[in-house]
C-alpha positions in Angstrom: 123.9 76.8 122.7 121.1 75.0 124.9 118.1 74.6 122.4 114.2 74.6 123.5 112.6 71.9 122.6 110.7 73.4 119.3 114.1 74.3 118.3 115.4 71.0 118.4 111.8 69.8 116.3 112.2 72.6 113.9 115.8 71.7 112.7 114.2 68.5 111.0 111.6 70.5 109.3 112.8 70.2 105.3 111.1 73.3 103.1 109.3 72.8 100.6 110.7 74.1 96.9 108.8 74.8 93.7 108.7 71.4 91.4 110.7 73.3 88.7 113.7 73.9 91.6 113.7 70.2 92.8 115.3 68.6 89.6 117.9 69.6 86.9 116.8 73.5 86.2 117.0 75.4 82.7 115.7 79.4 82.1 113.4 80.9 80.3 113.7 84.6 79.4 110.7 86.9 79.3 110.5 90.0 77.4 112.8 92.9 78.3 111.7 95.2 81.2 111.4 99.4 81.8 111.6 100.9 85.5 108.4 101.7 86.7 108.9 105.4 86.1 111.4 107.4 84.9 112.4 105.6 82.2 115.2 108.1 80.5 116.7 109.0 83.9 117.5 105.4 85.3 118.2 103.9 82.0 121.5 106.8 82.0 122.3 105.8 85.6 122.1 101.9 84.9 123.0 101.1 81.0 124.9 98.2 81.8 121.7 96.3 84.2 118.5 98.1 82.5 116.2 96.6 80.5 117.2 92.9 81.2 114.4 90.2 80.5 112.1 88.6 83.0 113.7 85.4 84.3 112.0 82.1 84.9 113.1 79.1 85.9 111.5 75.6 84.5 112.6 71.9 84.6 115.2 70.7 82.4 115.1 67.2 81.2 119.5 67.2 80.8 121.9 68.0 83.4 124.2 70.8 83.7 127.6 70.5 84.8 129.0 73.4 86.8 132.3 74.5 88.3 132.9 75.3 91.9 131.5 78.9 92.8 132.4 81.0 95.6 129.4 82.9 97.1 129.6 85.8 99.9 126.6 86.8 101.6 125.2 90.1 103.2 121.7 90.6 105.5 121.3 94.2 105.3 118.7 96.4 107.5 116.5 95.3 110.1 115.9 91.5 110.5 112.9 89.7 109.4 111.5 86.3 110.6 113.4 83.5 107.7 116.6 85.0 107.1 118.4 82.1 107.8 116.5 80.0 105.5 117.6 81.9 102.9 121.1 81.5 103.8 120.9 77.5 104.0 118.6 77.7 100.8 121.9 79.5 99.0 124.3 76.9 100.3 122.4 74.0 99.2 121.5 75.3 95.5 125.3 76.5 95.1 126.3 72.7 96.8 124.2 71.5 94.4 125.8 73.1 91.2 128.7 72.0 92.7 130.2 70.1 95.9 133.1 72.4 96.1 131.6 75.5 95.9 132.0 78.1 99.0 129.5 80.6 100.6 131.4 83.3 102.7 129.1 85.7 105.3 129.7 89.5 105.6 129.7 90.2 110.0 127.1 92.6 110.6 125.5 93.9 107.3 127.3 95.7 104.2 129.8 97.3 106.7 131.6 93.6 106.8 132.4 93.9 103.1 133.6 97.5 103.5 135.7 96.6 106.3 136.6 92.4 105.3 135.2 91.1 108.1 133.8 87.7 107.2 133.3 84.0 108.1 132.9 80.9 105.6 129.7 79.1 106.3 130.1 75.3 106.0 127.5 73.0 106.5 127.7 72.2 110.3 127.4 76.3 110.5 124.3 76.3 108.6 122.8 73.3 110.5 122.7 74.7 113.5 120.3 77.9 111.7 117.9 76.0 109.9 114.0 77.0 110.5 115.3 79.9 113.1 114.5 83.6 113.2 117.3 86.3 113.7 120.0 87.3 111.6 122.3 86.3 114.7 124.2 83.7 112.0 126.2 86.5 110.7 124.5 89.7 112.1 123.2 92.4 110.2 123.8 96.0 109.8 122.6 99.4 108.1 125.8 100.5 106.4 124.8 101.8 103.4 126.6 100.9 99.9 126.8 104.5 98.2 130.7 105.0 97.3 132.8 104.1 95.2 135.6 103.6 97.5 133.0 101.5 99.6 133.1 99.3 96.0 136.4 99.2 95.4 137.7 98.2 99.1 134.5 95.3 98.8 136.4 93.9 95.4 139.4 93.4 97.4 137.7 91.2 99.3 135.6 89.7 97.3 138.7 89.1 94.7 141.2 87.7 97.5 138.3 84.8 98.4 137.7 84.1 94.7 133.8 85.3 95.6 132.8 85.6 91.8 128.7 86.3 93.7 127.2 88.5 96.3 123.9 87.9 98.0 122.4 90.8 99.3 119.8 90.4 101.6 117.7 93.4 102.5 114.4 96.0 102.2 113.9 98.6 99.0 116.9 100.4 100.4 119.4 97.7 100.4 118.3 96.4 97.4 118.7 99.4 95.5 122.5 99.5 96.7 122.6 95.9 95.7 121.4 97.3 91.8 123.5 100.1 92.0 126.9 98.2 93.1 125.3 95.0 89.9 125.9 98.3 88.0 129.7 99.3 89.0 131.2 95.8 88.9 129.7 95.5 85.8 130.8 98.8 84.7 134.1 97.9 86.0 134.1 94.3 84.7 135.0 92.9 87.3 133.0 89.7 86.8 130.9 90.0 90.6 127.5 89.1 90.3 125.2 91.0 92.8 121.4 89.5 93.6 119.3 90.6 95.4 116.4 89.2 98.0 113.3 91.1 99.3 112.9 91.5 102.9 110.9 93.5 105.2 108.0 92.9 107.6 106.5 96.0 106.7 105.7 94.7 103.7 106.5 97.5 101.3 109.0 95.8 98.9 106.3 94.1 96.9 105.0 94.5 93.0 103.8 92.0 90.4 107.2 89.9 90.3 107.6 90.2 94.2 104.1 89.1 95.9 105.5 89.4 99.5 108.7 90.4 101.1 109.7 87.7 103.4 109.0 88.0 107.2 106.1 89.5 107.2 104.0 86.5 107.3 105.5 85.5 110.6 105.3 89.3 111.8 101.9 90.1 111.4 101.2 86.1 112.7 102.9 87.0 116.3 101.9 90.7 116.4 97.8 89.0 115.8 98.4 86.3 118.7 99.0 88.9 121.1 96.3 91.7 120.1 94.3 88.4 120.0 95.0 87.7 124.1 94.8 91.8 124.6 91.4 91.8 123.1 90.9 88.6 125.3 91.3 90.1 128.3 90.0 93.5 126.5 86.4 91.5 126.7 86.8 89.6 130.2 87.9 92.6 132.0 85.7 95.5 130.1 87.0 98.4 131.5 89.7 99.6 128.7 90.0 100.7 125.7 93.1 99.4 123.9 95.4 101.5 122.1 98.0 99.1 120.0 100.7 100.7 117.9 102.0 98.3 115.1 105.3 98.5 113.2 105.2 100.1 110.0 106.3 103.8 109.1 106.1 104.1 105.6 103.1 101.9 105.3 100.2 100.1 107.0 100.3 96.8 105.5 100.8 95.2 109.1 98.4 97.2 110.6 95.7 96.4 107.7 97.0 92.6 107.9 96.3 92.2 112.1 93.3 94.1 111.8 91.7 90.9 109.2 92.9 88.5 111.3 91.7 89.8 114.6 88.7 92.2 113.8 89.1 94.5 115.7 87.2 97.7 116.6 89.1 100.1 114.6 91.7 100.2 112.8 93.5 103.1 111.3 95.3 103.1 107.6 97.6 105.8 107.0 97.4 106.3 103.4 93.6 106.7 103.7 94.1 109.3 106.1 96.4 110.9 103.8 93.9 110.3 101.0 91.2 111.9 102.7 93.5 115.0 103.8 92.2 114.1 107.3 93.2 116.1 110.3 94.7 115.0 113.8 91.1 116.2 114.8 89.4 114.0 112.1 91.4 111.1 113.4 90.7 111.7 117.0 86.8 112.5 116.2 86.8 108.8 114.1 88.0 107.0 117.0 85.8 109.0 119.9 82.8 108.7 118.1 83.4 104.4 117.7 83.8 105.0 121.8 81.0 106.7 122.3 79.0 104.7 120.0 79.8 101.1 122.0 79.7 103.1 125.1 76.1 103.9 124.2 75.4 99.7 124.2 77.3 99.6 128.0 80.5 98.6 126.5 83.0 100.9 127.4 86.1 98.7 126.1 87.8 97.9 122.8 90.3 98.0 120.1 92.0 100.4 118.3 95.2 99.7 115.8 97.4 102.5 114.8 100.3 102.2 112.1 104.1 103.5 113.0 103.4 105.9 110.4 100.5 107.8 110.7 101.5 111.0 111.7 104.0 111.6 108.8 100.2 110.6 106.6 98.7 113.2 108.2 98.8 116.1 105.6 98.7 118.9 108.5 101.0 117.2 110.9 103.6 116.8 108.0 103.5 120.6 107.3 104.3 121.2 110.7 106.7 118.6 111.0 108.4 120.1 107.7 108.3 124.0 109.3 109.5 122.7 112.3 112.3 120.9 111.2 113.4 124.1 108.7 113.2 126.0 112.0 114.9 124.4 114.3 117.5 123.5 112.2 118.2 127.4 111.8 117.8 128.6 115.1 119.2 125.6 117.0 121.4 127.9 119.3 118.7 130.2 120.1 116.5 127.5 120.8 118.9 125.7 122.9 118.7 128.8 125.7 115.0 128.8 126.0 113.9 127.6 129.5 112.4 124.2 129.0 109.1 125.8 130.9 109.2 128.5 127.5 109.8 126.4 124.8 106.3 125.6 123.8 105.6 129.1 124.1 108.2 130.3 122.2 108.0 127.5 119.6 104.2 128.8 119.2 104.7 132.4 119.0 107.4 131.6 115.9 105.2 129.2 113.5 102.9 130.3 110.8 99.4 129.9 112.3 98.0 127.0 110.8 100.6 124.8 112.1 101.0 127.0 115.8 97.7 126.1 116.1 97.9 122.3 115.6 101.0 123.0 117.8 99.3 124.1 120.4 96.3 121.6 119.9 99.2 118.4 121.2 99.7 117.1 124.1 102.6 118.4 126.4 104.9 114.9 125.6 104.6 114.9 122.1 105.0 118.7 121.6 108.3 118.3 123.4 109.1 114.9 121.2 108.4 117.0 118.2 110.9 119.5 119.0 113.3 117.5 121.5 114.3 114.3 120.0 115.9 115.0 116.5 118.3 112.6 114.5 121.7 113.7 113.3 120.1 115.4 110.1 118.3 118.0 112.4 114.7 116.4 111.9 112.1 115.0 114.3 112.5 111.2 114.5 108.8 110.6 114.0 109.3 106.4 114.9 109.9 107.5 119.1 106.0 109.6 118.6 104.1 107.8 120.7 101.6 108.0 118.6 99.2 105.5 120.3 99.3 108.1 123.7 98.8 111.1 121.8 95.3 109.5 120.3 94.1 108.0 123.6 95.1 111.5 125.5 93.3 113.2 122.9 90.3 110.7 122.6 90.1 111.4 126.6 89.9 115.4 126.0 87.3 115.2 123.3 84.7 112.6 125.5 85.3 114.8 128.4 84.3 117.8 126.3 81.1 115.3 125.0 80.4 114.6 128.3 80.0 117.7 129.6 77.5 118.6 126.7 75.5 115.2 127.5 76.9 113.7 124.0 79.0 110.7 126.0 77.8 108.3 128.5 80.4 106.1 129.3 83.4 105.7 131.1 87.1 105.7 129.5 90.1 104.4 130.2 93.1 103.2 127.8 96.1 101.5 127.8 99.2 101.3 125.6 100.7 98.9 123.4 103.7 99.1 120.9 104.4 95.9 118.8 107.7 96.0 116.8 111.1 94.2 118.1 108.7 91.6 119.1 107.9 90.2 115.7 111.5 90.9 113.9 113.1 87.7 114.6 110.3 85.0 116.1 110.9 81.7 114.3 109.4 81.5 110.9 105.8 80.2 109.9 105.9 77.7 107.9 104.8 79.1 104.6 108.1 82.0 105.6 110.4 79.0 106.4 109.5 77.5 102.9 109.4 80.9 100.7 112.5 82.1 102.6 114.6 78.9 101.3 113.1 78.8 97.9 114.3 82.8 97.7 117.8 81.6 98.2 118.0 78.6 96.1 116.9 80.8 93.3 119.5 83.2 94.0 121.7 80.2 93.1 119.9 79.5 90.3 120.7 83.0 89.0 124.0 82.9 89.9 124.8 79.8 87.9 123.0 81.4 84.9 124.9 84.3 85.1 122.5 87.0 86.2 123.6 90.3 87.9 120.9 93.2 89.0 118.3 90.8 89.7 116.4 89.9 92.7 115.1 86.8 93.4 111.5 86.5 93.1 109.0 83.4 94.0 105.1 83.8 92.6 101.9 81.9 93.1 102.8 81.4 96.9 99.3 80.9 97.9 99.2 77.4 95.8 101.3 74.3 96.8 104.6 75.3 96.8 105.4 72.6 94.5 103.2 75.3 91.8 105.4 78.0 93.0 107.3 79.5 90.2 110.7 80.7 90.8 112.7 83.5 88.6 114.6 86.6 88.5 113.2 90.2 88.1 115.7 93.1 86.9 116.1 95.5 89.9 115.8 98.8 87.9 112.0 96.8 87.1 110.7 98.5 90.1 113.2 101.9 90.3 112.2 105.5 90.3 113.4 108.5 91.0 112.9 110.2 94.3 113.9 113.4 96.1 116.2 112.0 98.9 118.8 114.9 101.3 118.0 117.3 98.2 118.6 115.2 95.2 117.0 113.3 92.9 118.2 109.4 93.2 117.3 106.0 92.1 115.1 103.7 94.3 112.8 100.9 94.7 109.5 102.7 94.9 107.7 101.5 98.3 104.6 99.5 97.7 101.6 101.3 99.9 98.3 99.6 100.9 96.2 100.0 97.6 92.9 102.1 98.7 90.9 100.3 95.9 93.3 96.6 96.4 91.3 93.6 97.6 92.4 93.7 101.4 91.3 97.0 102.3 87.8 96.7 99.7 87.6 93.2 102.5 88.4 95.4 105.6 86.2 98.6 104.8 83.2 95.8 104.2 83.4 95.0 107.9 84.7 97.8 109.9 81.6 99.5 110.3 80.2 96.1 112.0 84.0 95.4 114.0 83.4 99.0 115.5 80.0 98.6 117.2 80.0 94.9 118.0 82.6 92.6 120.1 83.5 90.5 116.9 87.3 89.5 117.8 88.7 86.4 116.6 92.1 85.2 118.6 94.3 83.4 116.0 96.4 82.3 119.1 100.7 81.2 118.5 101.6 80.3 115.1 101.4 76.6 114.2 104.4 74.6 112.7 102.9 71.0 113.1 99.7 69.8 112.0 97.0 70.2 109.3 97.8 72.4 106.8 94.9 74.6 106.8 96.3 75.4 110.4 99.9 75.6 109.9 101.0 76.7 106.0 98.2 79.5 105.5 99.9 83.0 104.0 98.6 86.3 104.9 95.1 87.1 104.3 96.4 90.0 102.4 98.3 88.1 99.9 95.0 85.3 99.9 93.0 87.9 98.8 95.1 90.2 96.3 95.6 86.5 94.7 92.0 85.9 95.0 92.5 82.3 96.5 
């Protein structure tokens, strides 16, 4: 592998750990825990891992002698900036308990335990993947861990390499497969401890045990350098308006974080739309009326941020995403011999007429992604939308329609911007590089005490991360049940931007002034070296929902 020169820097950098991890370690149990909601129905489905106390790990003035421990590890899902730190921070805390212990890696995600495909990680392995982004160490994978037989074929595995831990590292999803397989091998006894580590960008893994899923620090860091050089050029050029989808479908913390690091001129939040019961129309009227407003001052350019999401938030455009998808699915043949030329026609003349209305009201590509591009289940695979064109397109009708009644005076002209793959697998910030190795030395730590059903959870990040504290929380802590392909199942309940939380209260302060005035800031690339106000700053989100 030839490596760039800030690779070859970053592989000395040594993360910092929390003061109570650095020396010998010893637990201290809270008080016993409930699920967030639902109590009855997941304490039935998880008797063996409910209820467990808060775990929290202190210094120890006596050491601990351990035997060797064999280790296998998963990354589940999409990848997220700091993955590999995790990794290397589980191989040194299991090397620490013990010289001899081993840590084994799953190829490709949870489908490498199903299927035994694995590789043992030894330490010039793990060298060669400090401070990096990807998952490319092992790959990941979005097999999920439902079955029994998926269970049972892992334990062969996992019994024939002496693995007596798994590490699984993933979002809400795989992390409530992680609590639900805790639950079988305990069930089973078959003395496999599962853990568990929170990762997403998007942010929505996160509660009062889990202040931030890791990566999305570094995400919402790269995705603000570069709408920080678009609004750049945005401001030399003045001539376009900017229309910058962000990653983030079933919430819009990234979206919410760019917009307080860049200011820009709006910014849109899904679950105040939702909220608000706003309409495509009161969307597209928001934005217009910020164009028209700066075009009013000469300043016919600007900003606008859009979340993944937003048109599953939109109360109307999910009703007709619900009809359509019940309709289609039953008349797929039929549909299948209209003549493309027809099928918005004939797609109009069979909704109800609230939704053939809003129908009709879209733009010719997204009515035909609405009805074209569908996933295996039969429904419309909201995350290829192009959202960010159907707002600009519709933006351009309703100031062409002002203009003609003398309401607009300015020109418009947009271009488009989707930021996702981008951010997924830069090389973690520092404060990710340091909170990603902490999350996997306390997986070790709860290995060596025992622990099964827990993730691993690191608090008071926005201190010195020698003030960081380091525990467990029980999994089935933050379960509930949800309505998923027709039944009701257990799952991590997804953590939305908080309408009355500290960062939006700080956003909807200054939007109203970030819509009429040219107030960008340009946080330009992410720092590794230097003073630490530059380089180990978390997410303004997390600064202010800590108050620091």
């Amino acid at each position: 592998m030839t490596k760039s020169a800030l690779q070859i820097a970053r592989a000395a950098y040594q993360p910092k750990l929390p003061k109570a991890l650095k020396g010998f370690v010893q637990v201290k149990e809270g008080a016993a825990t409930q699920s967030v909601a639902d109590q009855e129905a997941i304490k039935e489905l998880f008797p063996n891992t409910y209820g467990m106390p808060l775990i929290q790990f202190v210094e120890s003035a006596s050491e601990t002698s351990f035997s060797p421990v064999n280790v296998g590890v998963i990354l589940s899902g999409g990848q997220a900036p700091g993955g590999h730190n995790v990794i290397s921070g589980l191989f040194d805390g299991i090397k620490k308990l013990n010289a001899d212990s081993k840590l084994y890696g799953f190829i490709l995600g949870p489908g490498g335990l199903v299927d035994h495909n694995y590789m043992e990680l030894t330490a010039d392995i793990i060298d060669e993947y400090r401070n990096t982004g990807g998952f490319d160490i092992i790959g990941s994978g979005r097999t999920k861990l439902e079955k029994e037989e998926q269970f049972d074929k892992g334990y062969e595995i996992l019994k024939q390499l002496g693995i007596k831990a798994l590490v699984i590292i993933g979002g809400d999803d795989s992390n409530t497969n992680a609590c639900v397989l805790a639950e079988y091998y305990a069930a089973k006894k078959y003395g496999v401890q599962v853990i568990g580590c929170p990762k997403t960008i998007d942010g929505d893994l996160k509660n009062e045990m889990i202040e931030t899923s890791f990566g999305f620090d570094t995400a919402c860091k790269v995705y603000s350098e570069v709408i920080g050089n678009i609004q750049r050029d945005c401001n030399s050029a003045r001539k376009y308006w900017h229309f910058i989808k962000l990653m983030g479908r079933s919430a819009s913390h990234i979206a919410l974080e760019c917009a307080l690091q860049v200011q820009p001129n709006v910014c849109i939040v899904s679950e105040e739309v939702e909220a608000n019961d706003m309409s495509l129309d009161d969307v597209v009227t928001y934005i217009a009326q910020i164009v028209a407003n700066r075009a009013a001052q000469g300043n016919n350019f600007g900003t606008v941020l859009i979340p993944e999401g937003l048109i599953e938030f939109i109360p109307a455009m999910k009703r007709l995403i619900s009809e359509l998808n019940d309709f289609l699915a039953a008349n797929a043949e039929e549909f299948s011999h209209i003549k493309k030329s027809h099928q918005r026609d004939y797609i109009i003349s069979k909704l109800s007429k609230a939704n053939a209305d809003i129908y009709a009201s879209l733009p010719d590509g997204v009515a035909r992604q609405l009805t074209l591009d569908r996933d295996p289940h039969g429904n419309v695979q909201v995350s290829l939308i192009e959202t960010e064109k159907l707002l600009s397109e519709m933006v351009a009708t309703k100031l062409a329609q002002w203009k003609a009644e003398g309401k607009f005076v300015g020109k418009f002209a947009s271009q488009h911007h989707f930021f996702g793959y981008e951010g997924r697998c830069a090389a973690p910030s520092n404060y990710d590089a340091d909170y990603c190795y902490s999350l996997g030395y306390t997986a070790s730590m709860l290995i060596a005490d025992g622990k099964t059903g827990y993730m691993s959870s690191v608090r008071n990040t926005t201190a010195p991360a020698d003030q960081w504290i380091a525990g467990g929380v029980p999994i089935t802590m933050m379960m509930n049940m949800e309505r998923r392909h027709g039944e009701m199942k257990p799952v991590i309940q997804k953590a939305l931007v908080k309408l009355d939380g500290a960062p939006f209260k700080a956003f909807v302060a200054q939007r109203d002034k970030w819509a009429i005035e040219t107030a960008y800031v340009y946080p330009g690339p992410i720092q590794y070296f230097g003073p630490t106000e530059v380089c180990d700053q978390p997410t303004k989100t997390l600064q202010l929902e800590q108050a620091k």
